[in-house]
C-alpha positions, 0 to 999 in steps of 0.5 A: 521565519524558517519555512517548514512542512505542514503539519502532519506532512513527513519528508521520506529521505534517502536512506529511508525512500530505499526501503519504501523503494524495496517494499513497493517493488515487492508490491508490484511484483506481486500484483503483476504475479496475479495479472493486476495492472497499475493505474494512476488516477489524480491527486484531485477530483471534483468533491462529488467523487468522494461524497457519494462514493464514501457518504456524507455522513461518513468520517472521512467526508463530514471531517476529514477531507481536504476540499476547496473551490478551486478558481474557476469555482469548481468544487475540488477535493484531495483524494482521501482513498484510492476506490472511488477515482478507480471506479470513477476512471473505470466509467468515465474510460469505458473499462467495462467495454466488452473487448476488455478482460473480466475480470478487469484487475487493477493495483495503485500506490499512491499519496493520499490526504485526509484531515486528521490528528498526526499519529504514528503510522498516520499522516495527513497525506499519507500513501495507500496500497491497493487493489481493484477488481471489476466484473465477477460476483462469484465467491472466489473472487472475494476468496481470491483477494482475500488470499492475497492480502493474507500471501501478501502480509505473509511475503513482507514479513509481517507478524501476528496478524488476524483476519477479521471477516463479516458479511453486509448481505444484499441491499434488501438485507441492509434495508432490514438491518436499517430498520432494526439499527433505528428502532434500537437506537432512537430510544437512546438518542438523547444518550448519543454523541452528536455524531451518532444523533445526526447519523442516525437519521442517515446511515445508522451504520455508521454508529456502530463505527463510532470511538466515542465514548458516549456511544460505544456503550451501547453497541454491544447489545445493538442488533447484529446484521448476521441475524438479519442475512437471507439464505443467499447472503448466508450461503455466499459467506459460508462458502467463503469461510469453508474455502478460507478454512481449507486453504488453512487461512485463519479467521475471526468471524466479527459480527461488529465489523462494518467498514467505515465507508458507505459503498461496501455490500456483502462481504467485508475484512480487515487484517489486524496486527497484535504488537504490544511494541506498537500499539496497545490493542490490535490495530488495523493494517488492511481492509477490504470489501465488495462494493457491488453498487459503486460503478452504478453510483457512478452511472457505469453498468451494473458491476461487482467489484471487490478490493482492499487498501493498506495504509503505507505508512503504518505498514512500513510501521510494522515491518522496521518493527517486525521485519528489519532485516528487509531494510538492511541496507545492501551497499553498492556493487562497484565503486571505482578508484583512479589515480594518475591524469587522463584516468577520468574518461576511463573511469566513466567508460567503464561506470557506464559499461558495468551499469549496463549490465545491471551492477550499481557503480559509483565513482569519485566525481570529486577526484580526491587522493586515492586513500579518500576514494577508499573511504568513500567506497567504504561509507557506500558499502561498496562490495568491489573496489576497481583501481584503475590508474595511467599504468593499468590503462596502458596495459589494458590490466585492472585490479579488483578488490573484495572489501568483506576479506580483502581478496583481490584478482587482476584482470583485462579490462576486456573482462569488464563487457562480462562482469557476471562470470567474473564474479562468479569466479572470484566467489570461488 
């Protein structure tokens, strides 16, 4: 029997990983550009991480994650999102001490699971983007991580996309809401899915997230939480939106938006992309919140936080689409030919010299004739051609070859130690 990869896993291939490769540098050049700092949490935690952080009624508990007793019987998931093993670290390593910046800010880029049907852009494990941010309950915080997924969507390229925002108020406005979701629902119980049923007893939150169809006709006539915030609440999120509306950020104001994890509180966004070539209604490409309440649920201190998460594979998704020209691949600088004995170490010498000066330089490690080595240059996309060969050595002389229009220049192999003011000569 060939062996093959599990359902619902992909293999990202050479050709492929450049462009995860490029988007993911772009990423972290933009995190580093607003102080966030990377950090890398396991692959696994114990289930319990994932329970009171996302819910048990919640989705991704109830049937998606990936969870087993390990050996020694310890009760072990695979990390369905990336806040909860942050929040975890974050107590466990004392990152709230008092010598440590506030706010704390922290990125991640990493592989995720959840067990769910494959479908473009979603994987069983899949890769997911995000940011944290410990330690400030002002509005501009919530503003500025905003800001950054908007600049962020904007810097990849992507288009057509629409920021949905909501305001989950304060525990005591939850509580309200609660209440109001019961007496609203329990009436039509028998009439519910039996997800909803059971989660109406639990979180009736999370019947408002529901894509069943035996549910979705009564959310429209559900209570709306805007109508339960109290003036704190209510002042914190039109602070929000009038400073989004003078940064000339647009906005949807979507009363139906509620996440679909336990931990977040107050507000909540998600940018959506309209792309009829994609999908055939607006789609979710990044989300986020504040969850105020986390770290105590994780016995730390008292602590704010906000942040938000992209799924990697549906944003890749979206920019081959919307944005191809990022992925064109750009080729290598230098392939170096040689012909003639004893050229071999001199060709190593000089790969070494210029990719030390950051050029990407390849050679035929296969020594083949030189109309061969030509080739090969081409099917790398090499910009330069260096020939090199027993005569050229002797008389310390080299020759370089521009492949776009076939212009050529002599040079010292002296010249090779700046290769920079070479280049820029033979641009002009």
């Amino acid at each position: 029997m060939r062996v093959q990869k599990p359902k619902g896993t992909v293999d990202i291939l050479p050709g492929q990983s450049s462009s995860w490769e490029k988007v993911e540098q772009i990423l972290r050049d933009f995190f580093k550009q607003a102080n966030y700092q990377e950090i890398r949490t396991p692959s696994f935690e114990n289930y319990e991480v994932f329970s009171r952080s996302s819910g048990e009624t919640s989705d991704v508990v109830e049937k998606e994650m990936y969870d087993f007793n390990d050996k020694g019987g310890r009760h072990i998931a695979l990390r369905p999102e990336g806040t909860a093993g942050v929040v975890r670290a974050y107590v466990e390593d004392k990152l709230y001490a008092p010598e440590m910046a506030k706010p704390f800010n922290v990125y991640y880029i990493e592989s995720t699971f959840r067990y769910e049907r494959p479908q473009a852009g979603r994987q069983r494990e899949f890769h997911q983007i995000g940011i944290e941010s410990f330690g400030s309950s002002s509005f501009l915080a919530d503003v500025e991580t905003i800001v950054l997924a908007n600049d962020l969507l904007a810097k990849l390229g992507v288009k057509n996309y629409e920021l949905h925002i909501n305001t989950l108020g304060n525990s005591q406005v939850r509580q309200s809401y609660h209440d109001a979701l019961v007496d609203y629902f329990t009436p039509l119980k028998d009439r519910l899915s039996d997800d909803s049923k059971r989660r109406l007893e639990k979180n009736p939150l999370r019947i408002l997230d529901s894509k069943d169809e035996q549910d979705k006709q009564f959310l429209p006539n559900a209570p709306k939480i805007i109508d339960y915030l109290d003036q704190a609440s209510k002042n914190n999120f039109n602070q929000i939106i009038q400073m989004l509306d003078q940064l000339d950020i647009h906005y949807v104001i979507d009363n139906d938006l509620v996440r679909g994890l336990d931990y977040y509180s107050g507000i909540i966004f998600e940018f959506m992309v309209e792309d009829a070539s994609l999908w055939e209604s607006a789609t979710t490409i990044l989300g986020g919140g504040r969850y105020d309440h986390l770290v105590e649920e994780f016995d730390g201190p008292a602590t704010p936080a906000v942040g938000f998460g992209i799924g990697e594979e549906r944003l890749m998704l979206v920019l081959q689409k919307q944005n191809p020209g990022l992925f064109t691949d750009q080729g290598i600088d230098f392939f170096i030919t040689n012909i003639g004995e004893e050229t071999e170490i001199k060709v190593v010498e000089i790969a070494r010299l210029l990719r030390k000066q950051g050029f990407r330089v390849q050679y035929d490690v296969d020594q083949k004739k030189l109309k061969a080595q030509f080739k090969k240059a081409d099917r790398v996309k090499a910009k330069y051609v260096i020939t090199i060969g027993a005569k050229e050595i002797a008389e310390g002389k080299l020759n370089i070859k521009r492949l776009a229009d076939g212009q050529k220049i002599d040079l010292l192999l002296s010249d090779l130690a700046n290769m920079h003011s070479v280049l820029e000569h033979l641009k002009d």
